[in-house]
C-alpha positions as CSV (number, residue, x, y, z in Angstrom):
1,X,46.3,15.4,-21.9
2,X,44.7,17.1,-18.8
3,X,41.9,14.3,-19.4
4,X,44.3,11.7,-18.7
5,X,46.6,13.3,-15.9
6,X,43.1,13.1,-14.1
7,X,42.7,9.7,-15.0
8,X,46.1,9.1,-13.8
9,X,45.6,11.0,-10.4
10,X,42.3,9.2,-10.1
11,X,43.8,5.8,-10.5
12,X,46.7,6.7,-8.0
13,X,44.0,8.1,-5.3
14,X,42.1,4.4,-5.5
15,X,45.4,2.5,-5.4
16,X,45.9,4.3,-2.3
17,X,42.7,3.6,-0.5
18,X,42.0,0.1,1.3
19,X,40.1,-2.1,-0.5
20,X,37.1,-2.6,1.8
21,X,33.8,-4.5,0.8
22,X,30.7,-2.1,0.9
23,X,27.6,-3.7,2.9
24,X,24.4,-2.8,3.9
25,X,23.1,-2.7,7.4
26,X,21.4,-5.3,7.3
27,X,24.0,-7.9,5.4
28,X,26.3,-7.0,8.5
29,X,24.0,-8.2,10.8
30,X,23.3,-11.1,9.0
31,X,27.3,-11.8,8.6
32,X,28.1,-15.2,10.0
33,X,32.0,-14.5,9.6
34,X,34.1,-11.6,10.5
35,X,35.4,-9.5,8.2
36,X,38.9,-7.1,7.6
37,X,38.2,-4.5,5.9
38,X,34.0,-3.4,5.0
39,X,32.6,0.0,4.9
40,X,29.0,1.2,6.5
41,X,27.1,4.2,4.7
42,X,24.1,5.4,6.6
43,X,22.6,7.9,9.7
44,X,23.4,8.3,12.8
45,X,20.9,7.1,15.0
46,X,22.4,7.5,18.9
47,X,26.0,8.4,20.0
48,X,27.7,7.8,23.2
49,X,31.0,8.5,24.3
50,X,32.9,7.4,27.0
51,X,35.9,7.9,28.0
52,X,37.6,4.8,26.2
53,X,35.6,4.3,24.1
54,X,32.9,6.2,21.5
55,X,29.5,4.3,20.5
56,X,27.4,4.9,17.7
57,X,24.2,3.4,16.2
58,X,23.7,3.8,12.5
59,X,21.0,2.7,10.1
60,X,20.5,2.8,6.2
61,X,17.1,2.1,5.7
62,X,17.7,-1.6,4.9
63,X,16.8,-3.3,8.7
64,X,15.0,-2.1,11.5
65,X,17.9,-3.2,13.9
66,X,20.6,-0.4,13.9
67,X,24.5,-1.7,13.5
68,X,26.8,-0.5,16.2
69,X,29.8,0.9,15.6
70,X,32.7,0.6,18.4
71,X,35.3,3.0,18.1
72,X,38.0,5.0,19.7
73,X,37.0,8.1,21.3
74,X,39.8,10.2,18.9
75,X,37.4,9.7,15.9
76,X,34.7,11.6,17.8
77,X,34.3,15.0,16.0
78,X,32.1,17.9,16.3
79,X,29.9,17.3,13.6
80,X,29.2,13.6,14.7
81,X,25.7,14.0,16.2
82,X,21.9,12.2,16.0
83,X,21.1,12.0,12.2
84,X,24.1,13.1,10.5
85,X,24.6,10.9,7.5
86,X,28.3,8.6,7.8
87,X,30.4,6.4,6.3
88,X,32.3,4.2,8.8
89,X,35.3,1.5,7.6
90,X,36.9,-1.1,10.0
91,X,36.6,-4.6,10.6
92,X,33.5,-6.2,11.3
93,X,33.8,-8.7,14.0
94,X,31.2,-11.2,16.4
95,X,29.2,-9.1,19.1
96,X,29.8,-10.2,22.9
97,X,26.0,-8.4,23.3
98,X,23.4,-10.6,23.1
99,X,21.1,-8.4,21.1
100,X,23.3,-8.3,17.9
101,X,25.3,-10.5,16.2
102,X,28.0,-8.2,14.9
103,X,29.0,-5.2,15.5
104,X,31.8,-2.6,13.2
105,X,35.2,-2.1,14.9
106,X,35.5,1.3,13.0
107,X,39.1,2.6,11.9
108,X,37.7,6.0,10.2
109,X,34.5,7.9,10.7
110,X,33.4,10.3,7.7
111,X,30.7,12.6,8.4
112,X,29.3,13.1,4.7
113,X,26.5,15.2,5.8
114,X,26.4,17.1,9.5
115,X,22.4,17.7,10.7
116,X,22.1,20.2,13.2
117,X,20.6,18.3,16.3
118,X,18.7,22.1,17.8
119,X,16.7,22.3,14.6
120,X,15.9,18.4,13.5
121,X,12.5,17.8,14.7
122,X,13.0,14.2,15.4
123,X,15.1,13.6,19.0
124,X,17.4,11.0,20.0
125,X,15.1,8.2,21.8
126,X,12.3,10.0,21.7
127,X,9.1,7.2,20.3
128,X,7.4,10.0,18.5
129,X,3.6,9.6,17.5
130,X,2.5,8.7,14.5
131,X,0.3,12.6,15.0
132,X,3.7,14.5,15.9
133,X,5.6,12.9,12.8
134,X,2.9,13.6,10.0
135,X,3.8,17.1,10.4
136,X,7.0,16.8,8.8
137,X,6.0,14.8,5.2
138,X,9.6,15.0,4.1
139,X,11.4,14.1,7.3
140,X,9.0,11.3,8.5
141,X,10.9,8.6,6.6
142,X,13.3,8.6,9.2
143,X,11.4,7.7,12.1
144,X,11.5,4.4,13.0
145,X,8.0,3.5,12.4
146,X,7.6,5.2,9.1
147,X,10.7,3.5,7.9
148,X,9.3,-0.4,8.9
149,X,6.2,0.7,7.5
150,X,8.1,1.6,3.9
151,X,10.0,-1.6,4.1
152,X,6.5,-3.8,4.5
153,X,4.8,-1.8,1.7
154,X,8.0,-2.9,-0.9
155,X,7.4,-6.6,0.7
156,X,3.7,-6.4,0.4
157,X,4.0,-4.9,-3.5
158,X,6.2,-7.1,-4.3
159,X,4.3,-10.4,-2.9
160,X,1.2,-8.9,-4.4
161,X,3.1,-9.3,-7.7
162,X,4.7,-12.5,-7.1
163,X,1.2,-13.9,-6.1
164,X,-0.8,-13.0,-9.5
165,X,2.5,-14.0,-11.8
166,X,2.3,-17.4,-10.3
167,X,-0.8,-17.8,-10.2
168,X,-0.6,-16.6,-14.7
169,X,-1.9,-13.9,-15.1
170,X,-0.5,-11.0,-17.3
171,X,0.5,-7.5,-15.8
172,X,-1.4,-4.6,-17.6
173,X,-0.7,-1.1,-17.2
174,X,-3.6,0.9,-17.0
175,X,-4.1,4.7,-17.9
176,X,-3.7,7.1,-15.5
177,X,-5.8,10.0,-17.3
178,X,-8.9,8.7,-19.0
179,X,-12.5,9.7,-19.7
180,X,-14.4,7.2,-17.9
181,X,-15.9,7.7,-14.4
182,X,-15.7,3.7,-13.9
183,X,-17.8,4.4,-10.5
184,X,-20.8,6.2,-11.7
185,X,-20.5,8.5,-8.5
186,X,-18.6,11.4,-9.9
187,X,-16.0,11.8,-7.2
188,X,-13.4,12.4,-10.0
189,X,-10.2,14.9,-10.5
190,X,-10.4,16.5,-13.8
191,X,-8.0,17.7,-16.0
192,X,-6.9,20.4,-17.5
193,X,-3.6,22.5,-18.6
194,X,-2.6,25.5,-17.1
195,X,-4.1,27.9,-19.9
196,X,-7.2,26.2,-20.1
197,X,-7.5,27.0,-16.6
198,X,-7.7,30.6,-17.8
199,X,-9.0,30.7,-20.6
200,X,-13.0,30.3,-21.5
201,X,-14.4,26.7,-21.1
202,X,-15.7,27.1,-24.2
203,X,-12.2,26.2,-25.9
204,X,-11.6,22.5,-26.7
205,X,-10.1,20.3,-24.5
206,X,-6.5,19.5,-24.4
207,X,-7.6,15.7,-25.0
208,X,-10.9,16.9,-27.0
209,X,-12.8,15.7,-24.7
210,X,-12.9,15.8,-21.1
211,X,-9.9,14.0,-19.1
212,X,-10.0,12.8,-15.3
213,X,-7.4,11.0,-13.4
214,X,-8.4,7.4,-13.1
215,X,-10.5,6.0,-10.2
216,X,-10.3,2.8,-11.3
217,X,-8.7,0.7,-14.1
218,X,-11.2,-2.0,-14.5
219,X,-12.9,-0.9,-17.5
220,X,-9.2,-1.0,-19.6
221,X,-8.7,-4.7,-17.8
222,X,-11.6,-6.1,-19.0
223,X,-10.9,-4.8,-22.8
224,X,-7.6,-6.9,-21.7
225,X,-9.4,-9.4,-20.6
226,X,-10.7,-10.2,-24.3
227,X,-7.5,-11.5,-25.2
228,X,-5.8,-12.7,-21.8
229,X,-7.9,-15.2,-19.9
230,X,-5.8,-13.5,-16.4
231,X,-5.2,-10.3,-16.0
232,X,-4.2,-7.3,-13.3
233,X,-3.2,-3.7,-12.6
234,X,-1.5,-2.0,-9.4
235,X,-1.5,1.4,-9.4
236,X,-2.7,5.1,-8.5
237,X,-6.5,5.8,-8.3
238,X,-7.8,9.3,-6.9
239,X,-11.1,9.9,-5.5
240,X,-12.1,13.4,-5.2
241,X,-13.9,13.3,-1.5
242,X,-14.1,16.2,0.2
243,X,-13.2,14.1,3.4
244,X,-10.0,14.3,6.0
245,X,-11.1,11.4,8.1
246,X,-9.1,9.0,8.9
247,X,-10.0,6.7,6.4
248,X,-10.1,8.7,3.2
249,X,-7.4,9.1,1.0
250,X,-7.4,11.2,-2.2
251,X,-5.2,9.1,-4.3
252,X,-4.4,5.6,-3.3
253,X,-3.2,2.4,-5.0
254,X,-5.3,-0.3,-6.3
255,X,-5.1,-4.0,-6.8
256,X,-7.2,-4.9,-9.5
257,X,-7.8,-8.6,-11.4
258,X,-10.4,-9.9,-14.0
259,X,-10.8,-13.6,-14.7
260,X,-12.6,-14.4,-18.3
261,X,-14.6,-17.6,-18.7
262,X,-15.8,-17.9,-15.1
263,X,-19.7,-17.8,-13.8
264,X,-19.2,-18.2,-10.2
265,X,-18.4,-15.6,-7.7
266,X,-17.0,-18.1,-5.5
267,X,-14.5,-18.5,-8.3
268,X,-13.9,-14.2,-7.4
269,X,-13.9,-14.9,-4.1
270,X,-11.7,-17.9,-3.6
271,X,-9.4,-15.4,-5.6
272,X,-9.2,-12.4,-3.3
273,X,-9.4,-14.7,-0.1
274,X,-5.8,-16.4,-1.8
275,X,-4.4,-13.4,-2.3
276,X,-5.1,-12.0,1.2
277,X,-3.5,-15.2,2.7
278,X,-0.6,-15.2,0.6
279,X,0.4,-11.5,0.8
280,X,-0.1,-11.6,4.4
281,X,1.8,-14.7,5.0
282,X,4.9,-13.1,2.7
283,X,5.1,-9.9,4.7
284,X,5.1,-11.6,8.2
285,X,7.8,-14.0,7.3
286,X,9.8,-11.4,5.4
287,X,9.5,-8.3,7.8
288,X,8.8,-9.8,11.1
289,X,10.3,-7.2,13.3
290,X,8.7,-4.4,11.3
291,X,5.8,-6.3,11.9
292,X,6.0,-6.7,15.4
293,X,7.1,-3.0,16.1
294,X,2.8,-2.3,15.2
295,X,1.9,-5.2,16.6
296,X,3.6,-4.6,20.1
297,X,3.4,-0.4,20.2
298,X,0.3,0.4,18.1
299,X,-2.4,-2.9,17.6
300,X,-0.6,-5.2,20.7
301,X,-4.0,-8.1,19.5
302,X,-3.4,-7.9,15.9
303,X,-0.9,-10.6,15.7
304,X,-3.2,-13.1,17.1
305,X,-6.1,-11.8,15.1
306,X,-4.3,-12.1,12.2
307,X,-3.0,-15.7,12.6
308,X,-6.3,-16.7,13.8
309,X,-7.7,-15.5,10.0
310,X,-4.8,-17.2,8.2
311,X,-5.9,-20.5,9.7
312,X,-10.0,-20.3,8.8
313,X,-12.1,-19.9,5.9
314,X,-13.7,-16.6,5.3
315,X,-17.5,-16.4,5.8
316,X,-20.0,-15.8,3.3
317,X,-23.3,-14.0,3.9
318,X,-26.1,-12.5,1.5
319,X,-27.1,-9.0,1.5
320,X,-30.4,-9.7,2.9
321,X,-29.2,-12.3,5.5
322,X,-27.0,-9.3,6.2
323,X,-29.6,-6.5,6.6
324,X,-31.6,-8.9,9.0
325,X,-28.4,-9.2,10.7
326,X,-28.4,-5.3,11.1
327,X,-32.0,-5.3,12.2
328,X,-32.0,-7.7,14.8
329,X,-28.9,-5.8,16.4
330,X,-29.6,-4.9,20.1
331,X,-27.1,-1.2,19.4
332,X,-28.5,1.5,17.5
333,X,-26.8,2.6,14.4
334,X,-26.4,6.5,13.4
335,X,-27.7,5.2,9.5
336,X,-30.7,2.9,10.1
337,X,-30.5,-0.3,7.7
338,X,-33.0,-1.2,5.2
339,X,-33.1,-3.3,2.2
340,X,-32.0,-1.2,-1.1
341,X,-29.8,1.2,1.2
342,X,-25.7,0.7,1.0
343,X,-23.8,-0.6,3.7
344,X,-22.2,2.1,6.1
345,X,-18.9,1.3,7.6
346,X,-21.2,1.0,11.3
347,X,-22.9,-1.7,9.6
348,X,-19.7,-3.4,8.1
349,X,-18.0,-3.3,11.3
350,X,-21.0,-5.0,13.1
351,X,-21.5,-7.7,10.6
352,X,-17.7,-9.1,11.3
353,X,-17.9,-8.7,14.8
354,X,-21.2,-10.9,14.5
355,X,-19.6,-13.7,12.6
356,X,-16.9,-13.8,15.3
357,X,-14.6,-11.0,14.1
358,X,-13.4,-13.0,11.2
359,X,-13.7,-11.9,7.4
360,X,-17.1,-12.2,5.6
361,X,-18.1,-12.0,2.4
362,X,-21.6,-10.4,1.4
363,X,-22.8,-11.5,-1.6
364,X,-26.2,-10.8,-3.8
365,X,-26.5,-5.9,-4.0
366,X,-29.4,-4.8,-4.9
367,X,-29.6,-4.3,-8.7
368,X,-30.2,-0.5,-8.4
369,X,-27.1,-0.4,-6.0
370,X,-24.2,-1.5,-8.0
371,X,-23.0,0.0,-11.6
372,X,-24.2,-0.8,-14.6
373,X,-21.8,-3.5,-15.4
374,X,-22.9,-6.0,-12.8
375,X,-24.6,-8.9,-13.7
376,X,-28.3,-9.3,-13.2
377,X,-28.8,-12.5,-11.3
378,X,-32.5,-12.2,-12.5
379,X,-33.7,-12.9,-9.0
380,X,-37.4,-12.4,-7.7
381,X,-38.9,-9.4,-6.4
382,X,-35.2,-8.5,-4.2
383,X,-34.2,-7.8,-7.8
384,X,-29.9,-8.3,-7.3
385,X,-26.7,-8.3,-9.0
386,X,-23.7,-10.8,-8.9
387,X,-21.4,-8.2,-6.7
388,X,-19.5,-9.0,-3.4
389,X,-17.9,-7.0,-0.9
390,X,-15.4,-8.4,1.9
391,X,-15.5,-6.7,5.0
392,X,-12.3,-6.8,7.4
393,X,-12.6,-6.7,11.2
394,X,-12.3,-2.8,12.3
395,X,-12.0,-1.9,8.8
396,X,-15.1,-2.6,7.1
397,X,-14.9,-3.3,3.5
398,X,-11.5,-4.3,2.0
399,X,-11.8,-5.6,-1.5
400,X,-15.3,-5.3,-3.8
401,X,-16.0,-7.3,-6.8
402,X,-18.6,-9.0,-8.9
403,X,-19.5,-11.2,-11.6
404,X,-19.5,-8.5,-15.0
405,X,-22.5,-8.5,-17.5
406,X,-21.3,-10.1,-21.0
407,X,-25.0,-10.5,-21.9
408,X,-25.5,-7.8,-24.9
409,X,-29.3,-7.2,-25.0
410,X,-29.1,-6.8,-20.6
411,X,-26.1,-4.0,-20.9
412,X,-27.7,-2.3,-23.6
413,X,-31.0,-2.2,-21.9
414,X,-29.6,-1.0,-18.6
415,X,-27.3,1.5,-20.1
416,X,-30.1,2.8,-22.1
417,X,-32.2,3.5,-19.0
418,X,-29.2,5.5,-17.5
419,X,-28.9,7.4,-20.9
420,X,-25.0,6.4,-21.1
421,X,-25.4,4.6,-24.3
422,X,-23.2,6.8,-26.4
423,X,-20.4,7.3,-23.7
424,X,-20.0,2.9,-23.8
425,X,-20.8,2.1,-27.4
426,X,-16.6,0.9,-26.9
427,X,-17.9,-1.2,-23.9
428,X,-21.0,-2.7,-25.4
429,X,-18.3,-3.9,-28.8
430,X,-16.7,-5.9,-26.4
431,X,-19.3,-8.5,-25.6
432,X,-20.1,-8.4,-29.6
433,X,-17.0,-9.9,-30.6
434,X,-16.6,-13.1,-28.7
435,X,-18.0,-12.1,-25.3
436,X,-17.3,-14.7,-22.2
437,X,-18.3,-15.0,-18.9
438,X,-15.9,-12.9,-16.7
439,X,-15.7,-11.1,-13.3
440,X,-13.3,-9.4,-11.2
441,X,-12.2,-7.3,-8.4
442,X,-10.5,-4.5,-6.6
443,X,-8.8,-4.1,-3.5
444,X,-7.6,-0.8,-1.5
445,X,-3.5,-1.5,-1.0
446,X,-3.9,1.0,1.7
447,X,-6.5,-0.2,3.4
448,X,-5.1,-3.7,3.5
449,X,-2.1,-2.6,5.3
450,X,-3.8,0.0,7.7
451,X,-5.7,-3.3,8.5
452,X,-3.2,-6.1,9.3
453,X,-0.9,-3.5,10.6
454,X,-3.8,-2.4,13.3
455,X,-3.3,1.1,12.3
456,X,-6.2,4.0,12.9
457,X,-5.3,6.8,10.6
458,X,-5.1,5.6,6.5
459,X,-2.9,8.6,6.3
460,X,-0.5,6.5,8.3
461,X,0.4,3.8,5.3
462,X,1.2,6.4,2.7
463,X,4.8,7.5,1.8
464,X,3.8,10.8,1.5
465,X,0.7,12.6,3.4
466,X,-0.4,14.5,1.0
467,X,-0.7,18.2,3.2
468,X,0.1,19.6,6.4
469,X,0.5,22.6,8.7
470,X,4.2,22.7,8.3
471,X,4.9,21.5,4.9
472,X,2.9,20.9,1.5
473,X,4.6,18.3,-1.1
C-alpha cells in the first residue's frame, strides 16, 4: 500500500505540472514556429541583469550558439551565476536580434546545480588558450573551443563510419590486448596484473604469454580479410614514446582498412585520398561554425587550404624522386637525407611545400625500411617494397599503407632472416589456405583533425589529456 500511495502522489505531482516539450539548444534555435510551453536544460554561460529585465545565455553542449533566455528580473536568484547548471520553461518565441532566431521567454528559472563563480577556473568572456585550459582535463569540456572540437570528432567518427559502410566493407573489432608488436619497433605497453607486478617474473603470465596493448590492429584485419573482401577497425592504439611534444600521443585512435584481391597501390591510395575528401567534406557541412571558430581564432588560412585540396588530386612521388627532392633543397635540414634513411617530419614538411603545399603521396620504401609484411616489388639494386605514405601540409605524414606480402616462399624467407618465424607460423597459415592479393592502410584520427583543424598541439584533439600539473585522470 505505501507503494501505491507514492504512485498516487507521484501521478498527482505530474498532473499538476505544465506539460511543456523538452528541447535541446540547438532544436530551439533551429525552431521555425513559436512555441507555448518548452523547457531548456543546460549551463549558464553569461548573465545580465537590468533593471526590467534579466538576461541569460545558456548552452547544453548540442550548438555552439548559446540560446538566450529573457526573463523578469524577479527570477534572478543568488545562486544564478556563470556555469551553474539550469532548467528554464517559458515560451519560446521569434528573436527581434539579428544574431538568433529565437530566443526563451522564461516563466521559471531552476538552478539544478549552483558553481561557485571565485573558484571555477573558467571566467565569463574570457577566450582562454588552448595552454591555460589543458590544465584543468576534467573542466576543459566546457570551454568553448573544447566543446566544438568534441562535437567535430562525433561528426568526423561518425562520417568515417558512414564512408567505409557505403562504400561495403564490414566493421571488425579488433583486440585491444594482444601479443603482437605489429610495428617491429617495440614502442609497446605491456601488461601485467597487479600481483605479477610484485611478484617474481619468473611466474607465468596472466595470458601465458606476454600481453601488450595494441599498436595496431592490422595483423587481426588481415586474418578478416580471408573471408571479407572489405574490411576496417577504429579504435585505441598506444605507442609507448617517451615523447611530450606536441605531436605525440600515448594512446590514440586509428582508422584502419584492408582490401583483398587488389595489386595496385593506386587501388590503396585512391582509397585513403576518398576517405579524406569525404570525411572532410561531412564535417564542414555538418559543423560549420565549430569549424570556423579554428579557422577564424587559431588557423585563420586553413579554410582556403583546405577547399583548395578538396578540389585537386593528391600528388604522387617515389621515394627516390623524393630523396633527390631533399637533396637539391637550398635549406639545411637538422637530419641529412640519404637513400635507405626514413623520412623525418623536416623532410615531410619540405616535400609538400615543394609540390605546392598540396597532399603527396610517396610511394616505393626501401625494402629494409618497412616491416616484414610489405611486398617486395623485386626492383633493381634500390631493392623496395609496395608501401606508401601521405604526407599533409604542416603535418607531415597522415595515413601509411602498402601493398601486403601473400607470396609464401618471400614471407617465410624474410621472416626467417629476422628470426620471427615461430612468433608468425599463424600469419604465414594465412597465405596457405587461399591467399589473395591484398593491401591496406592506417590513418592517425588525431592527427587528421589536428590537421584540417590548423591546430599545433596533438594534445589539443583529445577528450582527455592524458596528465597535468593540476589534475591526473
Amino acid at each position: 500500500m505505501l507503494g501505491a500511495r507514492g504512485g498516487w502522489r507521484a501521478l498527482r505531482r505530474c498532473a499538476s505540472l505544465p506539460r511543456a516539450v523538452r528541447l535541446r539548444v540547438r532544436e530551439a534555435l533551429g525552431a521555425r514556429e513559436a512555441a507555448e510551453a518548452v523547457r531548456v536544460q543546460g549551463w549558464v554561460r553569461s548573465v545580465r541583469s537590468q533593471k526590467e529585465v534579466l538576461f541569460l545565455h545558456i548552452n547544453d553542449g548540442s550548438s555552439l550558439e548559446s540560446l538566450q533566455v529573457v526573463a523578469d528580473p524577479s527570477l534572478e536568484k543568488r545562486d544564478l551565476t556563470f556555469g551553474s547548471a539550469v532548467e528554464v520553461q517559458g515560451k519560446l518565441v521569434k528573436s527581434p536580434h539579428r544574431m538568433q532566431n529565437m530566443e526563451l521567454q522564461a516563466e521559471t528559472i531552476h538552478v539544478v546545480g549552483p558553481c561557485d563563480i571565485w573558484s571555477f577556473p573558467l571566467k565569463m568572456k574570457e577566450r582562454h588558450p588552448l595552454e591555460y585550459v589543458r590544465q584543468f582535463p576534467h573542466l576543459r569540456c566546457r570551454n568553448n573551443t573544447l566543446g566544438a572540437l568534441l562535437r567535430i570528432r562525433s561528426e568526423a567518427t561518425a562520417g568515417i563510419h558512414s564512408f567505409f559502410q557505403d562504400n561495403g566493407y564490414v566493421h571488425i573489432h579488433t583486440p585491444i590486448i594482444t601479443s603482437n608488436d605489429c610495428e617491429g619497433a617495440g614502442e609497446l605497453f605491456q601488461i601485467e596484473t597487479s600481483r605479477e607486478a610484485k611478484e617474481s617474473a619468473e611466474n607465468t603470465h596472466f595470458f601465458n604469454v606476454p600481453a601488450f596493448l595494441t599498436v595496431s590492429g592490422q595483423l587481426h584485419l588481415e586474418v578478416m580479410a580471408g573471408a571479407f573482401t572489405h574490411v576496417f577497425t577504429f579504435g585505441p592504439t598506444f605507442r609507448a614514446e617517451n615523447s611530450q611534444s606536441r605531436r605525440h600521443l600515448a594512446e590514440f585512435y586509428m582508422v584502419e582498412a584492408e582490401l583483398s584481391f587488389t595489386e595496385n597501390l593506386q587501388d590503396i591510395m585512391q582509397v585513403m585520398e576518398d576517405l579524406f575528401k569525404t570525411v572532410t567534406s561531412t564535417v564542414l557541412s555538418k559543423c560549420p561554425r565549430d569549424v570556423e571558430l579554428f579557422h577564424k581564432y587559431i588557423a585563420p588560412a586553413q579554410k582556403g587550404r583546405l577547399e583548395q585540396i578538396l578540389k585537386n588530386k593528391f600528388m604522387i612521388i617515389s621515394y627516390s624522386e623524393a630523396v633527390e627532392i631533399l637533396k637539391q633543397a637550398p635549406q639545411t635540414f637538422t637530419f641529412k637525407p640519404e637513400w635507405g634513411c626514413d623520412l623525418q617530419t623536416e623532410h615531410e614538411k619540405y616535400l609538400v611545400k615543394h609540390c605546392g603545399e598540396v597532399p603527396v603521396f610517396v610511394v616505393n620504401y626501401p625494402y629494409d625500411l618497412k616491416p616484414f609484411y610489405m611486398r617486395d616489388n623485386e626492383d633493381g639494386p634500390e631493392h623496395t617494397v609496395a608501401a606508401v605514405d601521405l604526407l599533409v601540409p604542416g603535418v607531415g605524414e597522415l595515413c601509411g599503407g602498402s601493398l601486403r606480402e601473400e607470396r609464401l616462399p618471400f614471407l617465410e624467407s624474410r621472416l626467417q632472416r629476422l628470426g620471427l618465424t615461430d612468433a608468425y607460423q599463424w600469419y604465414l597459415d594465412l597465405r596457405k589456405f587461399g591467399s589473395v592479393p591484398h593491401g591496406g592502410f592506417g590513418m592517425g584520427f588525431e592527427r587528421y583533425l589536428q590537421y584540417i583543424l590548423g591546430v599545433d598541439n596533438i594534445k589539443d584533439v583529445i577528450p582527455f589529456p592524458r596528465f597535468s600539473h593540476s589534475c591526473v585522470l
